[in-house]
N, C-alpha and C positions, 0 to 999 in steps of 0.2 A: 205864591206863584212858583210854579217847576222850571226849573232851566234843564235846556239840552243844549250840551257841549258834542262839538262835533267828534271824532274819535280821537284824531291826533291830537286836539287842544287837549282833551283832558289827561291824555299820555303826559302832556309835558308838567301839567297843575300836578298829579300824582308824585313825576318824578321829583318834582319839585317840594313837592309836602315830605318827600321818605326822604328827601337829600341824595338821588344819585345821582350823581354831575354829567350821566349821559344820558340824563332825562329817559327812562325806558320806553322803546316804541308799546304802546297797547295791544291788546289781543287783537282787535278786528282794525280795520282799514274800511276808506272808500279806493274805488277803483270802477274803473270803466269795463264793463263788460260787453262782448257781443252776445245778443240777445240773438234765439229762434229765426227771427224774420231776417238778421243781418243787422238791425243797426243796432246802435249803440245806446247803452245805459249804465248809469254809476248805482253800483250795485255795494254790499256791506258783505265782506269778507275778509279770513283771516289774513295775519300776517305772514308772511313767509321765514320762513329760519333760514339764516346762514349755514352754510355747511362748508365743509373742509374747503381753505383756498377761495373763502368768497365774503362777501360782505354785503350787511342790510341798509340801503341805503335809503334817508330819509328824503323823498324825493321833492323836490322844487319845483322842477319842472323837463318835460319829458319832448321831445324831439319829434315834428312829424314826418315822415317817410311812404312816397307811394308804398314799398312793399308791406308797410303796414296793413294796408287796408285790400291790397291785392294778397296778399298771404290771410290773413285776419274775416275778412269779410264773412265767411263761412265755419266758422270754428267756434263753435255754439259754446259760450262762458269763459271765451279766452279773454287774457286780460292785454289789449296791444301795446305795442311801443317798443323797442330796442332802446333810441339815444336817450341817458339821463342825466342828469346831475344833478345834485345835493348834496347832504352831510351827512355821515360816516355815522349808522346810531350802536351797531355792535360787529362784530367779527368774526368769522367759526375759525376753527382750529388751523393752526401752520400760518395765519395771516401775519405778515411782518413789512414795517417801513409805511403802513399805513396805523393811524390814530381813531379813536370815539369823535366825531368833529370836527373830524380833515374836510373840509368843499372839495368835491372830487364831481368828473363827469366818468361816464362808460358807457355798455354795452351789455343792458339788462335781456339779455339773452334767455334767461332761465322764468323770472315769472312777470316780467310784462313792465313796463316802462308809465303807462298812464294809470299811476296806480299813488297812494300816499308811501305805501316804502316799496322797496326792490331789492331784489337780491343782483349781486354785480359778481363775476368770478373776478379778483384782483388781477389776471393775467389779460384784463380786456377794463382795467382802470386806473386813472391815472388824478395826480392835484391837478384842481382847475387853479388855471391863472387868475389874478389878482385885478386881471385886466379886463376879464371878463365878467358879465354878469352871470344867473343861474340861468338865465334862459337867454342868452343868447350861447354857454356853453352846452345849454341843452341839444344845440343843431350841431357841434360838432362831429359826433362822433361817425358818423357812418358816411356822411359826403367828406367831413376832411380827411378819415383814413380810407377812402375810395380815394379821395383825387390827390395824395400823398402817395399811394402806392402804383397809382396809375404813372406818373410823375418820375417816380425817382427809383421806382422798383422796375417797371415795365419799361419807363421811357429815358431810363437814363438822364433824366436833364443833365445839361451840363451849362458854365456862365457861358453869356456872349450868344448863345443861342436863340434863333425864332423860331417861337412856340405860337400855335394858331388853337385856341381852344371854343370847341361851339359850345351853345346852350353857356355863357357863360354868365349872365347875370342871375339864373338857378343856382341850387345849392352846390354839388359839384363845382358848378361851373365858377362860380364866385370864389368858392375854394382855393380850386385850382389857380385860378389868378394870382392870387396873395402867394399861392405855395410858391409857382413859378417868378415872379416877382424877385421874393427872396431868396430865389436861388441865382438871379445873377441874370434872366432871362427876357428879351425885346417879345413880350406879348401883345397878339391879336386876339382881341375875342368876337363872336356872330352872339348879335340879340337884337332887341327891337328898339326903334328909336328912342322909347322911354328908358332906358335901361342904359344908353350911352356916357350919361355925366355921372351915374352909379358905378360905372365900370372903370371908369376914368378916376375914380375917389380913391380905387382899391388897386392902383394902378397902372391900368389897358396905357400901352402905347399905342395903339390904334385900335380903333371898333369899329364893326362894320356891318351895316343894316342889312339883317337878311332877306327884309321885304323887298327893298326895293335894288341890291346886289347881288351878281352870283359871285360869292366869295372867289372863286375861279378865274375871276376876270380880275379881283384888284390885289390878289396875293402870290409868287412864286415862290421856291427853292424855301419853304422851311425844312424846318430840322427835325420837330417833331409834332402832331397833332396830338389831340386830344378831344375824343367825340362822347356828347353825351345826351345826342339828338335821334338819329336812327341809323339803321344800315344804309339806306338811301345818301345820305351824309356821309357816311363815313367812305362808303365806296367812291363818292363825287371829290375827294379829299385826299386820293391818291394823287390829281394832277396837282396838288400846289406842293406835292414835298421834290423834295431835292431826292438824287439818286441815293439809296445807302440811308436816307432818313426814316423813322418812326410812326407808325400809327398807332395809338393806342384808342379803344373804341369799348364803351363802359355801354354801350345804346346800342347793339347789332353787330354783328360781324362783316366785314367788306368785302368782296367777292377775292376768293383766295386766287384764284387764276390773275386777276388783275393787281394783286399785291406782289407776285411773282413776275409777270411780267416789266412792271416798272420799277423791280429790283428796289421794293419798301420791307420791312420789318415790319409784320401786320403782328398785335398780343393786343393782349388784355392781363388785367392784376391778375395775379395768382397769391390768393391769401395761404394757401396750404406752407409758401416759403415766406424769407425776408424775416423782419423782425416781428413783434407779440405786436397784437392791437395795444398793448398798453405801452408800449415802446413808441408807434405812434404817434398816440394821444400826446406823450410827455415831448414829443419831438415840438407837436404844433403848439403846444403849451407854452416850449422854448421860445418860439415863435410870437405867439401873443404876446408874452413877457417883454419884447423887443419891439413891440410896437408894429410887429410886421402882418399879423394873422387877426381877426376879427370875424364875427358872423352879425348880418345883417337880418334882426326877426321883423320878415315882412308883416305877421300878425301874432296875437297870441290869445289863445281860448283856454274858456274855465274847462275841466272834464264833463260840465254836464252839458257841453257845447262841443266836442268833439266830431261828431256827427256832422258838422259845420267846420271844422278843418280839414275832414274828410273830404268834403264838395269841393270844397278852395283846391285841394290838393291833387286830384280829381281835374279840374277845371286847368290846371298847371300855369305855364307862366308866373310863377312865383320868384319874388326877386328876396332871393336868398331863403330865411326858413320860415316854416311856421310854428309853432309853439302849444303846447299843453301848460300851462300855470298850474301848480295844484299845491304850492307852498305848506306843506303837510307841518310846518313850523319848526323852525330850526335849534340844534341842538345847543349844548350850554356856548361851544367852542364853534363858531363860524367866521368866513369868511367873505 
C-alpha cells in the first residue's frame, strides 16, 4: 500500500531523518487560493523565501479580516490573509532578536496568511505570548493594532477617562475594550443583547443595547469615542462628547462641519507615524503577559472551509474573531 503524506508532514519526517533541528520547510505547500469565479480553493504551491528583514513563518493558523475578502475576492490565484501566527522555520539575511522556533504572530503582508508557511517582514512581527493560543493570537494582529492606535495614538487615552466605544463585542471593538481597560479607563461599549455578559468579562463598565437605546439618551460628556460602525454613528456621536473631547472613527468619517462646530477633535489612525507594527504587537503581547489582553475566537475553519468563514464574516456580527487552522506542524522549538 502507498502512503501520501501531506506536504508539511513529510517536511518535518525528512528534517527529522537528515537531523536538522529546524526541521526544513518543503518545497511546495498547501494554500488557499482564489479561483476564476472568486471563490476559494486549496491549491499546491511553492514555498515562498525569506528575503532580507523577513522571515518564513510556519503557520498555525491565520486571522480572518473583512478586507480579506473585499480586497481578495477578485485577484485570481491570490493567496489571502494578512494576520498570522506560528513558528519561526528560517530567516533571510540582517534578521536579529528573532530564532528557528520563536511562536511569533504578524502581518503576512507579502505572500498571504491562509497558506502552510508565510513570509512575515520582522518589522510588522513580534513573540507571541505564552498566554495565548496560535489561533486566538492569530486575530491579533490587525484589529489589536487598529484599536491600539486608534486609542493611544489618535485618541490620546489617558487614566480616569470615559471612553464610549461602538461595534464593541467585534474584533476591534473587543480589542479596544481590553486596550482601554488597561489603560486606566471607565468604558462604555454599543452591542446587542447577546453580547453584554461578553463585554462585561473583558471588562465594559456599562453596555448598552443599541437595538432597543439611542446611545444619546443614556450617555453625556465623554472624553473620547471610538467608532467602528459607520459614518451615520459616528456623526450621531458628536452629541455625547464633552467640549475639547475626541472622536476617533475606523467606519466613516462624521460630518466635518459638525465636528467643528461642537468644538470635537474628529481623526482617525495614521499608521504612516507612531511606533512599527511590531512595536505594537510586543506592546499588546505585554498586555496579554499580564492578564489584561485576550482574543475571543468566535469560530475556527479548516482552509478547505474558508469560503465558509468568508460567509460568517460577510454575515458580520462576529463576537470577536474568526479563525483559519492550518497547523502546517510545528517546528523542533515551540511554544
Amino acid at each position: 500500500m502507498r502512503l501520501s503524506l501531506p506536504s508539511a508532514i513529510l517536511g518535518l519526517v525528512l528534517g527529522s531523518i537528515l537531523g536538522n533541528p529546524a526541521m526544513a520547510a518543503p518545497d511546495k505547500m498547501q494554500a488557499v487560493e482564489v479561483a476564476p469565479d472568486g471563490t476559494l480553493s486549496v491549491q499546491t504551491r511553492p514555498v515562498p523565501k525569506p528575503g532580507a528583514g523577513e522571515a518564513l513563518i510556519r503557520v498555525r493558523a491565520a486571522g480572518v479580516n473583512p478586507v480579506d475578502w473585499k480586497i481578495a475576492s477578485r485577484r485570481v490565484g491570490l493567496v489571502p490573509g494578512t494576520d498570522v501566527a506560528g513558528t519561526i522555520d528560517a530567516v533571510g539575511e540582517g534578521v536579529s532578536g528573532f530564532a528557528v522556533g520563536d511562536a511569533v504572530l504578524g502581518f503576512a503582508r507579502t505572500s498571504g496568511s491562509y497558506a502552510e508557511f508565510a513570509v512575515v517582514p520582522v518589522n510588522s512581527l513580534a513573540k507571541k505570548s505564552r498566554m495565548l493560543s496560535f489561533e486566538q493570537a492569530a486575530g491579533v494582529p490587525i484589529v489589536g493594532e487598529t484599536a491600539y492606535r486608534a486609542l493611544h495614538e489618535a485618541g490620546r487615552i489617558k487614566s480616569g477617562q470615559t471612553v464610549l466605544i461602538h461595534g464593541a463585542a467585534g474584533g476591534v471593538g473587543s480589542a479596544a475594550v481590553q486596550i482601554a481597560k488597561a489603560a486606566g479607563a471607565r468604558v462604555i461599549g454599543t452591542a446587542s443583547p447577546n453580547n453584554h455578559e461578553f463585554l462585561e468579562s473583558l471588562g465594559a463598565d456599562q453596555v448598552i443595547d443599541y437595538r432597543s437605546q439611542r446611545f444619546e439618551d443614556v450617555v453625556r460628556n465623554v472624553d473620547l469615542v471610538l467608532n467602528t460602525v459607520d459614518s451615520q454613528t459616528a456623526t450621531r456621536s458628536l452629541k455625547v462628547l464633552r467640549e475639547g473631547g475626541t472622536l476617533v472613527s475606523v467606519a466613516g468619517a462624521p460630518d466635518a462641519a459638525g465636528c467643528a462646530a461642537a468644538k470635537i477633535h474628529c481623526t482617525r489612525p495614521n499608521r504612516d507615524t507612531g511606533p512599527s507594527n511590531a512595536d505594537v504587537l510586543a506592546r499588546l503581547m505585554e498586555l496579554a503577559d499580564a492578564g489584561k489582553f485576550s482574543v475571543n475566537v468566535d469560530e475556527a475553519f479548516s482552509m478547505a472551509d474558508a469560503v465558509k468563514a468568508w460567509q460568517k464574516s460577510r454575515a458580520g456580527h462576529t463576537r470577536g474573531k474568526l479563525i483559519i487552522k492550518v497547523n502546517a506542524g510545528p517546528t523542533m522549538k515551540h511554544q
